[in-house]
N, C-alpha and C positions, 0 to 999 in steps of 0.2 A: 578592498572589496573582498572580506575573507568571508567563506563559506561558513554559516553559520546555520545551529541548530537550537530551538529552545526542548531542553531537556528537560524531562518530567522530576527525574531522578532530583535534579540539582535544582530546579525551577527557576533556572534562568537561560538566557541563550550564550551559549557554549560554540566557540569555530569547531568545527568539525577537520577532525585528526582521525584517519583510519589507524587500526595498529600494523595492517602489513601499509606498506607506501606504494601508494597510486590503486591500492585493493579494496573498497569498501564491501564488506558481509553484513548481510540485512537479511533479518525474517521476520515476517508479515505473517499476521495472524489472518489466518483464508475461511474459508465459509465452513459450516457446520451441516452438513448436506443430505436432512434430512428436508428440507422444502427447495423450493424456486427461490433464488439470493435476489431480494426488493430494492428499491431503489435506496434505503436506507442504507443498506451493506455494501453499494456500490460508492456510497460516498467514503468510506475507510478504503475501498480499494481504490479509488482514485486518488486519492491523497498521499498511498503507498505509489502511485505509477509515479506520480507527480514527486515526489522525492528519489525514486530511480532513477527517472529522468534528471533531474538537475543534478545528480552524482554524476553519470555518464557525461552531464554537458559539461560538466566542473574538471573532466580528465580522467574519472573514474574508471578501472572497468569493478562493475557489479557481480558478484555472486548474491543473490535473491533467493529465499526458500519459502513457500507460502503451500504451509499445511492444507490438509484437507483432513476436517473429523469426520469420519464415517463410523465411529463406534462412541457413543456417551449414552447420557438415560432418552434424550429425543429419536436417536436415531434406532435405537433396540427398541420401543416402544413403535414407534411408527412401522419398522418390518415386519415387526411379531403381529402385529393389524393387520399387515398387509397378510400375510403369508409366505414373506418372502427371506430368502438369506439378506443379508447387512448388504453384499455387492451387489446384488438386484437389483436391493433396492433405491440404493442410492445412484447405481449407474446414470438414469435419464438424470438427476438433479448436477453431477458431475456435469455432464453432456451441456446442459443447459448452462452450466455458469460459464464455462468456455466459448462457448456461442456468444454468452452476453461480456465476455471479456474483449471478444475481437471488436462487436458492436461497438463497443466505446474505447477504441484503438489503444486498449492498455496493454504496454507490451508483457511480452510471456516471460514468468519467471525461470532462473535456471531448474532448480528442484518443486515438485508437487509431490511431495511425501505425503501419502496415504496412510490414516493411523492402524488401520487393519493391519497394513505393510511390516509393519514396525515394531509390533510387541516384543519381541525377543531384547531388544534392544532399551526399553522398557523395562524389563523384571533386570534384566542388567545392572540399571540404574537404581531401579530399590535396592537391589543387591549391594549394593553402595549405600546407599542410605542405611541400610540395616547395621554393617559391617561398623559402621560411623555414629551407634546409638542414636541418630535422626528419627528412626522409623520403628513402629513396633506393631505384633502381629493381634489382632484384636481375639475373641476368641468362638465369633462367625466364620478366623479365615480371612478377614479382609487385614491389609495392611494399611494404617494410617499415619501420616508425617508431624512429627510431634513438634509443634509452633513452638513452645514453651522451652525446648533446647537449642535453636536454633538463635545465634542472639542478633537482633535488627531486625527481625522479620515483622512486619507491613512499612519497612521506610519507604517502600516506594508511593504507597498512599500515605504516606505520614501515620498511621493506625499507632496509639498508643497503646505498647506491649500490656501496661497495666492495665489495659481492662477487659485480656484473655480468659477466658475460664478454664483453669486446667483439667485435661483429662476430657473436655468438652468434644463431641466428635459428629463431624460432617461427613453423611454417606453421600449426598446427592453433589452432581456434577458441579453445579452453580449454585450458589449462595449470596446473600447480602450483608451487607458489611455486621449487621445486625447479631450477625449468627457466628462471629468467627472462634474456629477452631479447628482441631485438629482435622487434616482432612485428608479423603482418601486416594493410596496410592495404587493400590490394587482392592478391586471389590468381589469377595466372595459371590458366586453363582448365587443364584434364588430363580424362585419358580418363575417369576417376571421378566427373567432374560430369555429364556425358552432356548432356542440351539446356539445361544449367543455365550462363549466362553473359549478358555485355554488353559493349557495344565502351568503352574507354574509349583513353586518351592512351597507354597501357600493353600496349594489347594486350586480346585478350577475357580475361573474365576475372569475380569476383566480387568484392563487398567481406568485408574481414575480419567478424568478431563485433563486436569492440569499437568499430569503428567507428560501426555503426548508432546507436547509443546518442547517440553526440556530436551527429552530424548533425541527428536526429530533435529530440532535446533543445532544441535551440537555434533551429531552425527555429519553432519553435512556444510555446518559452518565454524565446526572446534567450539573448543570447553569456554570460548573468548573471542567473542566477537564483536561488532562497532554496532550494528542498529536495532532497534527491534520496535514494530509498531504494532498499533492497534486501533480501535473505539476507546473511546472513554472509558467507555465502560466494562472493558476491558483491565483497567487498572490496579481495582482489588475488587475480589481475590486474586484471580488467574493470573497477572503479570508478579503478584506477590508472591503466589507460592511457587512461581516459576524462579523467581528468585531465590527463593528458600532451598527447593530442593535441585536446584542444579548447584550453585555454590557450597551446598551442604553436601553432593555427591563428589565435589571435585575439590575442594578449597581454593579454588580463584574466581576470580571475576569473571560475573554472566555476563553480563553487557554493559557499556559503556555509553550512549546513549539512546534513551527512551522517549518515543515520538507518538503522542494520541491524537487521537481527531475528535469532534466536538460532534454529535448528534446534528442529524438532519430533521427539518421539521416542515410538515406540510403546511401551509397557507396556514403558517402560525402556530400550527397545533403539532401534539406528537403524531407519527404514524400510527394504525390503529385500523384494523380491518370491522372493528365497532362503530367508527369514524367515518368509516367509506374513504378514505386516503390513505390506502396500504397501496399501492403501484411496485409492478413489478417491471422490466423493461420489454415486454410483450405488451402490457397494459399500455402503454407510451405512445410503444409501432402502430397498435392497433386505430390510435386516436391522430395517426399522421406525423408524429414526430420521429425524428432522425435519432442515429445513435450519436454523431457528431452536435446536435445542440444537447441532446442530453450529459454530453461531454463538456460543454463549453458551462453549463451550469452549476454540477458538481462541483466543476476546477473554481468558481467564481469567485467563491468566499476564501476565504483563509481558512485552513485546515484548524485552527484551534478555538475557530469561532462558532457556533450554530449555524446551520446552512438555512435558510427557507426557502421549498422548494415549491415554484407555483407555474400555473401554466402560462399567466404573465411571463415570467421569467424566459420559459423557453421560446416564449413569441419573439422576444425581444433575440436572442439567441438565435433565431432565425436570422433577424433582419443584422444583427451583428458578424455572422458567418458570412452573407450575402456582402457585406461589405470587403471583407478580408476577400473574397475568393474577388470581387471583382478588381480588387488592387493587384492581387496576382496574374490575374488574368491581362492586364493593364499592362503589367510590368511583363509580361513575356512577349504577348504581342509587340512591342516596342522594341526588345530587345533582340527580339532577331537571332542571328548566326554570332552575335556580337560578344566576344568572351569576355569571362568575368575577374577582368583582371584590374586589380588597384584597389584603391581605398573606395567607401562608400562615401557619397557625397556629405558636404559640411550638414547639409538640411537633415542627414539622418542619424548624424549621431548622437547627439542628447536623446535621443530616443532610444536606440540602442544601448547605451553605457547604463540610463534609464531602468530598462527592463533585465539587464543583466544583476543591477545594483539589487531589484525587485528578487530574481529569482533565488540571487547569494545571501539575505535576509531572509531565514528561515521560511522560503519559498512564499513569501508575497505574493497571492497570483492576482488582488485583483491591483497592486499597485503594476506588474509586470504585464495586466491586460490594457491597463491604463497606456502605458508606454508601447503597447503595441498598436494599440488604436490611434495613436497620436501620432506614430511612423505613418503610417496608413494616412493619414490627413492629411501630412504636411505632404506625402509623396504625391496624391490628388493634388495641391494645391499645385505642387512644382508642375506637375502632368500638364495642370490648367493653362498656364505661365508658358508652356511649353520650354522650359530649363531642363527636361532630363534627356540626356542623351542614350544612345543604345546602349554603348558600354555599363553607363553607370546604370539604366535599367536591369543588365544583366549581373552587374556587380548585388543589387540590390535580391534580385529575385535567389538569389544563392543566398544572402544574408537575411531574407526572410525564412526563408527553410532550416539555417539553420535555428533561428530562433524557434521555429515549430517543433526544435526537438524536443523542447521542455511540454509544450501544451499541446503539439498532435493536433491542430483542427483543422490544416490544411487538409484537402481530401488527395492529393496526390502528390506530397512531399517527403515519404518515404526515402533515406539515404540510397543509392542503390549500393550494391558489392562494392570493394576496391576505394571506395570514397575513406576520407581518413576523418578520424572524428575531431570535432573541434579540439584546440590544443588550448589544456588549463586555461579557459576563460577566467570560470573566475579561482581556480585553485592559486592561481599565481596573481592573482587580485589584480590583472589585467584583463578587463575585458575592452579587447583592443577591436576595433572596427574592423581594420585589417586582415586580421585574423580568421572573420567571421565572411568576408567574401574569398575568402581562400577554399572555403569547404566544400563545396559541393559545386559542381558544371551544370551546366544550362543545358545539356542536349534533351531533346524530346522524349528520348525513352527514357531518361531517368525522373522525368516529371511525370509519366504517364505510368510510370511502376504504380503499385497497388500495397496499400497498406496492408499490412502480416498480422 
């Protein structure tokens, strides 16, 4: 049962190997905060908890880094509207995604590097690129990273080099594959930034999009590191020229496996505020839904599949949580003061081995919800039967907690302090039953702790 990943890079699924041992380094591509992050955006961050998580449950510990862009063409457009400086203006949208991150119990990353934060570090990295005939200075002032010297550049979307235009040159942030070419790395001031600028070697001026991403990345998780995710759509350009110019500032390898998630869609259709199905997770709260089924629907699909997001769905996610909490609830009442020592009963492990097999299979969530719902049944059924004893009730309710470290829909199964994390479930391709009622105690306060 080894950990596996399907990688974009290779297009197939790859075990997952960190390069330090027992350390996995992952940056996740974070919101661009010039608006309120919808419920489309939450589904690439879900997909990123949900792969945190199954590292940590694998043995892992995690370093995580998940930018925040507060400076490209949307977010200097939108303050220059406003009247406001860039940290203004973005502040409340910061404020707001944080709020809606706790909402859907995705845990907090280690770094939120801010791109404002960061430029120095940034003209740094052109400075490299320059040094390296990669980069040349245009003659606005801006500096653009020249595709056409770099050799490989678009393998991560497969883009065939021959049908670059050389000399061809990209000022704006984002672009379609339609257009590719030279793009920029720092852009000369113009009237259209208004107080939005920095002095660099080049003139005042701003850094590209794509740029952020390298600098921040590596600053914080080395020139070489194991994960890097995104949107789809994310792919090319941006993961491409992230590839271009950090390899081309460093000569070694940016990352080793590349993990995207598939577009969410509403009741079939794209999101679309033309549609009347743009939802943000305010829009949700307002209409009676929890941040826990909004959670449980997200995680439902397989991250490389298209999601469909309907209000069906959350209904049903309702009456799906309603079941888990009442198995919970079941299973504590029963168990009493009774410790949770020994093996989990015979009735529950094809379930368990089940959703472990699910999570170490490039996170299968809805085969591993499959397997959790099926625990849940059969332990009703035993309950019915009256076959479960206190022990093993309480053996069990510690071996459901720990399975909620993956998917988080318990409402009060937070580890508390001092609990030791599961030991290489599936790193060591045992996910041993054993194991998993070892983790966590039954006392009262640590079921009544509060999710972080």
């Amino acid at each position: 049962m080894t950990l596996t990943f399907y990688n974009t890079l290779t297009r197939r699924k790859e075990p997952f190997k960190s390069l330090e041992s027992g350390h996995a380094r992952l940056y996740t591509c974070g919101p661009t905060v010039y608006n309120h992050a919808h419920i489309g955006n939450f589904r690439a961050y879900m997909f990123e908890d949900i792969l945190r998580r199954t590292l940590k449950f694998s043995g892992y510990r995690v370093t995580q880094v998940m930018n925040l862009t507060d400076v490209d063409d949307k977010t200097i457009r939108a303050a220059n509207a406003a009247g406001l400086s860039l940290k203004a203006y973005t502040r409340p949208f910061v404020e707001a995604f944080f709020a809606d991150l706790k909402t859907l119990s995705i845990e907090p990353a280690e770094h939120y590097p801010a791109a404002t934060d960061h430029v120095p570090e940034m003209i740094a990295l052109i400075e490299q690129l320059m040094a390296r005939d990669l980069a040349y200075r245009s003659e606005d002032g801006s500096v653009y990273f020249s595709v056409a010297r770099f050799p490989g550049y678009g393998r991560l979307a497969r883009i065939d080099p021959a049908g670059l235009k050389s000399g061809a040159r990209v000022a704006q942030d984002e672009y379609d594959k339609e257009h590719v070419g030279d793009f920029a790395l720092w852009k000369a001031w113009d009237e259209a930034d208004g107080p939005v600028a920095w002095d660099s070697p080049w003139g005042r001026g701003r850094p590209g999009w794509h740029l952020e991403c390298s600098a921040m990345s590596m600053k914080y998780l080395g020139e070489s590191f194991d994960l890097h995710t995104g949107g789809i759509d994310n792919l090319f350009p941006h993961h491409d020229n992230e590839i271009a110019q950090s390899e081309g500032a460093t000569g070694k390898p940016f990352v080793r496996y590349w993990l995207h998630c598939a577009h969410l869609r509403v009741n079939g259709e794209k999101m679309s505020k033309s549609l009347n199905n743009f939802y943000r997770l305010s829009d949700l709260h307002d209409r009676g839904y929890q941040g826990r089924e909004i959670r449980f629907v997200l995680l439902s699909g397989h991250y490389r599949q298209p999601l469909n997001f309907t209000f069906d769905a959350l209904s049903a996610a309702r009456a799906s949580l309603s079941r888990l909490d009442g198995f919970q609830d079941r299973l504590r009442e029963h168990a009493g003061d009774a410790p949770a020592a020994g093996d989990p009963p015979e009735w529950a492990t094809a379930s368990i081995e089940a959703y472990c097999a699910a999570v170490a299979n490039d996170m299968a969530m809805p085969e591993a919800l499959a397997a959790l719902f099926a625990l849940v049944h059969a332990g009703n059924r035993e309950f019915d039967r009256g076959a479960v004893s206190p022990r093993e009730a309480a053996v069990m309710l510690s071996t459901l907690r720990a399975l909620d470290q993956v998917t988080a829909l318990l409402p009060d199964a937070t580890p508390c302090e001092g609990c030791q994390p599961v030991t290489s479930l599936l790193q060591t391709g045992q996910c041993q039953p054993r194991l998993l009622g070892l983790h966590i105690g039954t006392s009262r306060d640590m079921l009544s702790s509060s999710r972080t």
